[in-house]
C-alpha angles and dihedrals in degrees: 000000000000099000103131120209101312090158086082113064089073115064097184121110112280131240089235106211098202111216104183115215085183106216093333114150086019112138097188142039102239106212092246100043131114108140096180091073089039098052094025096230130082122282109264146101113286131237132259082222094049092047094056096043095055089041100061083027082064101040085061089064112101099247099170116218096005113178102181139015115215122191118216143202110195137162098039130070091260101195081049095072117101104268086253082059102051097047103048087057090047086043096054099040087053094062086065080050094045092050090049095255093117143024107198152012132229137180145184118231144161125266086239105062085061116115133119089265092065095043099053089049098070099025090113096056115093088247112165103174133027111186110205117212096224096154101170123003081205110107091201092059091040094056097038080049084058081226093146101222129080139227087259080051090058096036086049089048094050094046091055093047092056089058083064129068095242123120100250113226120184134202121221122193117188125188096045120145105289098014126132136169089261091057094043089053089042085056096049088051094052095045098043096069092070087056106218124195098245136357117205109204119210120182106210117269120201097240123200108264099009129122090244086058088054087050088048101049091049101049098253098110127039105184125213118283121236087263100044094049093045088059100042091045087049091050086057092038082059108044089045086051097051077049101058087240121133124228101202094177140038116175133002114298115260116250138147094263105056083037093057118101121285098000094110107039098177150343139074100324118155121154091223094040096143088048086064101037082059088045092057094052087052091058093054093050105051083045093064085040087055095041089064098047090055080158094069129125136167122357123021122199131213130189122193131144121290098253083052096063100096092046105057097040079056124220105317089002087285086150083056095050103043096038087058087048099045101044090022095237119167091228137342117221121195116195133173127271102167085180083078126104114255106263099018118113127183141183104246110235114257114240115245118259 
């Protein structure tokens, strides 16, 4: 199949159709992993049948003003499947590309399936994005993670892709044995200086039928609380934002089947993870506002854009809460200002009396 790149030509935020290969390609068993409970089907390659099947069963889905369509392949170590492989799933999802339906491809894979083999393997598919699944540059965590690469293995891999015209995306996992904040940030340094186009951030999660859950069970690992894994993800949400650089994920995605009973049997799980880790940053935010208005009685005021509200006000209005006990306010109002800037917030000047 000769179509060459065409993902590139349209910048705009892609409709992403998800096609899970659950573990397939995958030449180790990572101590968190289960991707049964993650994507919600068995481990295994997928059919041609069942990709073209979801695909057209997805296109049928209202998805408003929709740009771009992106075809993806998660959950497996993509580059990891036999060539045959490789090129039957890239062939398919080019007949929707082909039709029109869809402009580009993307995958997930492992540093460690990088080389110039690889990549020339699939040069002449209109890929747009290749995710690496980085998780640590720390060689400590990635050995105690039983991952099977190492941090040279990541740094080789990043210097091969930008040589290619793909959109890099990296995934971060904090909270894994033998992990700190000083490693994670360690992590996000290293990685930041090959400027990707976008990070996701994942704190560990003790996942039924994982290593990590023996481990669990038997006392050798303790993962991160909510509290714990909100403040180290914001710490990485932060550094990556002064950088330019997008998080597009915080936290697994919800679904059924994480949400079932028992599948996850500890750590910092929350279906809307990333809303609180925004929320955090909020509060953080109006308390140094409020610092510097040590005057200030009563009401206090807060403008940030519209979008912004609920985060701000924090899940069950706990920013609220906790900003009139800390600084003792009567009551605390948020209202819109959409000719702010995206992130800023600001305390509304009182009228005089």
């Amino acid at each position: 199949m000769n179509i060459k790149n065409v993902g590139r030509i349209k910048k705009q935020k892609p409709l992403i159709i998800p096609l899970f290969i659950p573990h397939a390609g995958c030449p180790h068993q990572c101590a968190f992993c289960n991707q049964k409970v993650i994507a919600g089907q068995k481990a295994g390659k997928i059919s041609l049948k069942a990709v073209r099947r979801q695909i057209d069963q997805f296109l049928t889905y209202p998805s408003g003003k929709r740009e771009t369509v992106q075809i993806s392949f998660y959950g497996g170590n993509f580059l990891g499947l036999e060539p045959e492989s490789i090129r039957a799933l890239l062939d398919e999802a080019c007949r929707f590309i082909e039709k029109g339906k869809a402009e580009s491809i993307r995958f997930s894979t492992r540093p460690d399936t990088i080389s110039r083999e690889t990549l020339k393997l699939i040069s002449s598919y209109p890929i747009r994005t290749v995710e690496l699944g980085v998780q640590s540059m720390d060689d400590r965590v990635l050995e105690q993670a039983r991952r099977g690469h190492t941090a040279l293995d990541t740094k080789n891999a990043l210097l091969l892709l930008k040589e290619t015209p793909y959109d890099i995306g990296l995934q971060i996992m904090t909270g894994l044995p033998g992990d700190n904040e000083a490693s994670t940030l360690l992590t996000a340094q290293k990685l930041a200086e090959f400027s990707p186009a976008f990070v996701r951030i994942y704190p560990a999660l003790v996942l039924k039928d994982s290593l990590l859950a023996r481990w669990y069970e038997t006392g050798k690992f303790h993962p991160l609380t909510l509290d714990e894994a909100i403040h180290r993800v914001k710490t990485l949400y932060l550094f990556f934002q002064e950088r330019a650089i997008p998080v597009i994920r915080m936290g697994l995605q919800a679904s059924d089947t994480l949400e079932a009973d028992q599948n996850v049997l500890a750590g910092p799980y929350h279906p809307a993870f990333g809303h609180l880790v925004l929320s955090s940053i909020y509060l953080d935010k109006a308390s140094e506002l409020l610092k510097k208005n040590p005057g200030l009685t009563g009401t206090a005021t807060f403008c940030v854009r519209l979008q912004n509200i609920s985060r701000m006000r924090g899940q069950n209005n706990r920013n609220i809460k906790i900003l009139k006990k800390r600084f003792r306010l009567d009551s605390i109002d948020v209202i819109p200002d959409d000719g702010m800037a995206a992130d800023d917030i600001r305390l509304a000047e009182r009228e005089p009396l």
